[in-house]
C-alpha positions as CSV (number, residue, x, y, z in Angstrom):
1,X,-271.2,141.3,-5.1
2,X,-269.3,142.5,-1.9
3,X,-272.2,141.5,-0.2
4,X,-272.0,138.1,-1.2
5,X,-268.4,138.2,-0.9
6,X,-268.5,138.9,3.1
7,X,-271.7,136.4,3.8
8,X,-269.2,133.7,1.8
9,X,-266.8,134.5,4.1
10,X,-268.3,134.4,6.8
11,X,-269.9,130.9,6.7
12,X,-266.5,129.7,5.2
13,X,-264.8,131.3,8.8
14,X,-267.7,129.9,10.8
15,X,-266.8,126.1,9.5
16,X,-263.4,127.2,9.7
17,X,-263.7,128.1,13.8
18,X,-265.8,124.9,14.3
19,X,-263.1,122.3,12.6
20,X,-260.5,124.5,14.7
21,X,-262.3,124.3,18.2
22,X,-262.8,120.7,17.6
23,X,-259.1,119.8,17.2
24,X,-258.1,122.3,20.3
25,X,-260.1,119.9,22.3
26,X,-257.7,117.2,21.1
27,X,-254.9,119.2,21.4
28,X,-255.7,120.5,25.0
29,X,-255.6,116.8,26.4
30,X,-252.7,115.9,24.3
31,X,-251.0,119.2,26.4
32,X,-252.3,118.5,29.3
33,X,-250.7,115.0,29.4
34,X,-247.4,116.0,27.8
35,X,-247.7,119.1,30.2
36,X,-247.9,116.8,33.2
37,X,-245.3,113.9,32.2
38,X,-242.9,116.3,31.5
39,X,-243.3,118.3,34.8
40,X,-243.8,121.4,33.2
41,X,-240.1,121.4,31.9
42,X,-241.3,121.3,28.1
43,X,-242.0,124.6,27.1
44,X,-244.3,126.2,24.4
45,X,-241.2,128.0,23.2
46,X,-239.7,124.2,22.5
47,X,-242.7,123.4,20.9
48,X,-243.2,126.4,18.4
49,X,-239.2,126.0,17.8
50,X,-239.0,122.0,17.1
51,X,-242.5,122.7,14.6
52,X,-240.3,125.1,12.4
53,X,-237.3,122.5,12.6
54,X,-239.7,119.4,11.8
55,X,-240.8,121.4,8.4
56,X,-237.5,121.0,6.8
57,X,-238.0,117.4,7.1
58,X,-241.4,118.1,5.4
59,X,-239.7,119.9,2.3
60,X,-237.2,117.1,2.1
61,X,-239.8,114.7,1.4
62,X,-241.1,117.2,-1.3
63,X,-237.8,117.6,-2.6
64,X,-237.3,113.3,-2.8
65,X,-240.7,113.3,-4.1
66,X,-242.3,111.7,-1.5
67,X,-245.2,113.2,-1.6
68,X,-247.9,111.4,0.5
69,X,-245.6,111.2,3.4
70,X,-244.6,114.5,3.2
71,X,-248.7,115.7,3.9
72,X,-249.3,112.9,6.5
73,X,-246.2,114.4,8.4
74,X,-247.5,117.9,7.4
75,X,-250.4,117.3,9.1
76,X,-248.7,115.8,12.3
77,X,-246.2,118.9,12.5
78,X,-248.7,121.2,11.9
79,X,-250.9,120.3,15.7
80,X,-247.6,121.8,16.5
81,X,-249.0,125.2,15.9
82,X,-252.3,124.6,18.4
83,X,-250.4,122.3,20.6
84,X,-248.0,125.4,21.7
85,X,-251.0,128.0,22.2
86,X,-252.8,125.0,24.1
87,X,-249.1,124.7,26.3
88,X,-248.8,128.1,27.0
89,X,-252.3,128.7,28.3
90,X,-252.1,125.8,30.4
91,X,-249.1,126.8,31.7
92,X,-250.2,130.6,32.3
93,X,-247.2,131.6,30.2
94,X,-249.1,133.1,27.1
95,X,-247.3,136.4,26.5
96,X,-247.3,139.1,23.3
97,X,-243.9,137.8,22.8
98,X,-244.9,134.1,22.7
99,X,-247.8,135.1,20.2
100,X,-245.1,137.4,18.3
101,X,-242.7,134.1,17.6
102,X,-245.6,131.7,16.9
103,X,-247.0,133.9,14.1
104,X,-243.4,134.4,12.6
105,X,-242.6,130.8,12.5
106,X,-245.5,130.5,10.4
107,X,-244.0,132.8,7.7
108,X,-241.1,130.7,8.4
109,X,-242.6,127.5,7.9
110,X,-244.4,128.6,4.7
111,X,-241.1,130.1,3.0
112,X,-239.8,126.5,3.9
113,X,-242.2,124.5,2.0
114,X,-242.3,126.6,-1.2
115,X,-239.0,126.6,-1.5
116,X,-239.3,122.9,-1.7
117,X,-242.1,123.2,-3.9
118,X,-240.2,125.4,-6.4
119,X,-237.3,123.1,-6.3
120,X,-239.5,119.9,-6.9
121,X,-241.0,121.9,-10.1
122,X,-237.9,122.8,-11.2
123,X,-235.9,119.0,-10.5
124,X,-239.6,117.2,-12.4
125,X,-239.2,119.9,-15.2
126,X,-242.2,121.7,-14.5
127,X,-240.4,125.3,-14.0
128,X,-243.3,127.3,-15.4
129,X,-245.2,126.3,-11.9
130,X,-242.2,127.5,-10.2
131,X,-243.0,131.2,-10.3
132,X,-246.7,130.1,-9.2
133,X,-245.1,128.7,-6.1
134,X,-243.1,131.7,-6.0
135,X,-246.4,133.9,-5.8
136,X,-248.3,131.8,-3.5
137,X,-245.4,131.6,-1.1
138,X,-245.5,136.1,-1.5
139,X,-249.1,136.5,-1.5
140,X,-249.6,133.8,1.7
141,X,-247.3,136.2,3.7
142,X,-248.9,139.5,2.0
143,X,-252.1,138.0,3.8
144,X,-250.5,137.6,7.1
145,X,-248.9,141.1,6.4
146,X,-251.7,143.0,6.2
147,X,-253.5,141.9,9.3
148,X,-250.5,142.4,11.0
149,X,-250.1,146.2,9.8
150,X,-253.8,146.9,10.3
151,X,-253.3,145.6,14.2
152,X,-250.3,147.9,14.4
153,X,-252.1,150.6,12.9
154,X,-255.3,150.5,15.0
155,X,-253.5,150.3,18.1
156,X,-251.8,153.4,16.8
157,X,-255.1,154.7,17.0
158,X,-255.6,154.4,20.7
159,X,-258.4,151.1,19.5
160,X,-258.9,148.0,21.1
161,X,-257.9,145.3,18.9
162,X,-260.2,142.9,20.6
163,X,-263.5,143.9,19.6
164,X,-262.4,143.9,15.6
165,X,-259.6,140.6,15.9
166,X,-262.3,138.9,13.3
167,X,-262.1,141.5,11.1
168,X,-258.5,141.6,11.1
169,X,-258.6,137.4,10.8
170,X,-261.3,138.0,7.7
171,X,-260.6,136.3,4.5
172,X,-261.0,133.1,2.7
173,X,-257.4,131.5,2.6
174,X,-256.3,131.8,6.1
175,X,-253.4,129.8,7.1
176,X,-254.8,126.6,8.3
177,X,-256.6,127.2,4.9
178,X,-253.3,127.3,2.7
179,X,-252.3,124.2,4.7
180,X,-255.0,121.8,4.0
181,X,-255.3,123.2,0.3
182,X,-251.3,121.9,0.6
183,X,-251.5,119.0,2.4
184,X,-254.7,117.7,-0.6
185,X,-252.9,119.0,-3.5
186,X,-249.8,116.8,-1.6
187,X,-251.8,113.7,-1.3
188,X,-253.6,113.7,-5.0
189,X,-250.3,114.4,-6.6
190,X,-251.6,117.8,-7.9
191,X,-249.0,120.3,-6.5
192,X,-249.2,122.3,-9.3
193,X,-253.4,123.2,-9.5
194,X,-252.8,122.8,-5.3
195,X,-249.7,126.7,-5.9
196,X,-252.1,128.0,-8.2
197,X,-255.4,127.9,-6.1
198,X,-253.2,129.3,-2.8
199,X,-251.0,132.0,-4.9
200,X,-254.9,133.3,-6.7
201,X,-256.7,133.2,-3.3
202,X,-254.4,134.8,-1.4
203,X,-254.0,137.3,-3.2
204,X,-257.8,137.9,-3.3
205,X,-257.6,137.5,0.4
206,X,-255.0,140.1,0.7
207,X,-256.7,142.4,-1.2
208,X,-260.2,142.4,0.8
209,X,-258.6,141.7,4.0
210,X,-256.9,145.4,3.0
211,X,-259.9,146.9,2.1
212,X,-262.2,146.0,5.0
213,X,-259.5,146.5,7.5
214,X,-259.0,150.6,5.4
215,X,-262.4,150.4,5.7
216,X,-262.5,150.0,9.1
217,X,-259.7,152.3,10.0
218,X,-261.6,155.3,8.1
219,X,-265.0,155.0,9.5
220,X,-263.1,155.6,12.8
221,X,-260.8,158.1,11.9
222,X,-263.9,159.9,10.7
């Protein structure tokens, strides 16, 4: 069964990677031509700041019920994320502290829109779905949490990081994952199945990211 677990995985990262190459492609022209119109003076700091601001317009939509426009603009905002990685490489200013503020503006961003979720559950008298959002929100950042702390905890071991970054990565409901579960459950109207599929898989995600990344750290330690 773990077996099958990891091979499903696997494939589901492969397709993953593929979708995500492509749109860097997009995303390095679209940098390259902002990069060069601006004169370098827009920064991928700017860029990873405005996409956390632009995601309270997001939850406002969800909040006035506007569903639809809420995941087209989703979508948009969320090139944010690739469009300040593609920025910062182009402008050799990639740094642990850029990747540090980029991967925390994530949490940020997700805290953002369940909290909009919750309250649209709440304001449409579906409060039962509110604690789901509640638990999808917890377990999406347990998942980032845990890959996090196994990094920190295998550098504490003297490792390289490099050689196991898609073991640390592992796990069905990445983040770009969690987003386009969001952005479909946005534009079919089915918020409440789209909370309960995130809060269930990430939590599974969690828990085998944890237990390949233990897994890992033992057969080292040994």
């Amino acid at each position: 069964m773990t077996g099958y677990n990891i091979a499903m995985d696997q494939k589901i990262n492969k397709l993953i990677d593929f979708v995500d190459n492509l749109v860097r492609k997009i995303i390095r022209k679209i940098a390259i031509f902002l990069n060069w119109s601006s004169h370098e003076k827009i920064t991928p700091k700017m860029i990873t700041l405005c996409g956390v601001a632009l995601h309270f317009i997001v939850a406002w939509f969800i909040i006035s019920n506007h569903l639809v426009l809420a995941a087209i603009l989703l979508v948009i905002f969320g090139l944010f994320d690739t469009l300040d990685g593609e920025l910062a490489r182009l402008q050799k200013s990639d740094s642990a502290a850029g990747s540090l503020l980029d991967a925390t503006t994530d949490r940020f961003k997700e805290v953002i829109l369940y909290s909009a979720i919750a309250y649209y559950f709440v304001h449409h008298h579906k409060s039962n779905f509110a604690v789901w959002a509640v638990m999808a929100c917890g377990f999406s950042i347990c998942v980032s949490y845990v890959r996090a702390k196994g990094e920190a905890t295998y550098l504490g071991l003297d490792k390289n990081t490099r050689n196991i970054s898609r073991l640390f990565k592992a796990g069905l409901l990445r983040f770009e994952v969690r987003m386009l579960i969001l952005v479909i459950g946005l534009l079919i109207n089915e918020l409440t199945w789209a909370v309960v599929i995130i809060a269930v898989l990430s939590l599974y995600t969690a828990i085998n990211r944890l237990i390949s990344i233990s897994t890992k750290l033992n057969h080292d330690q040994a």
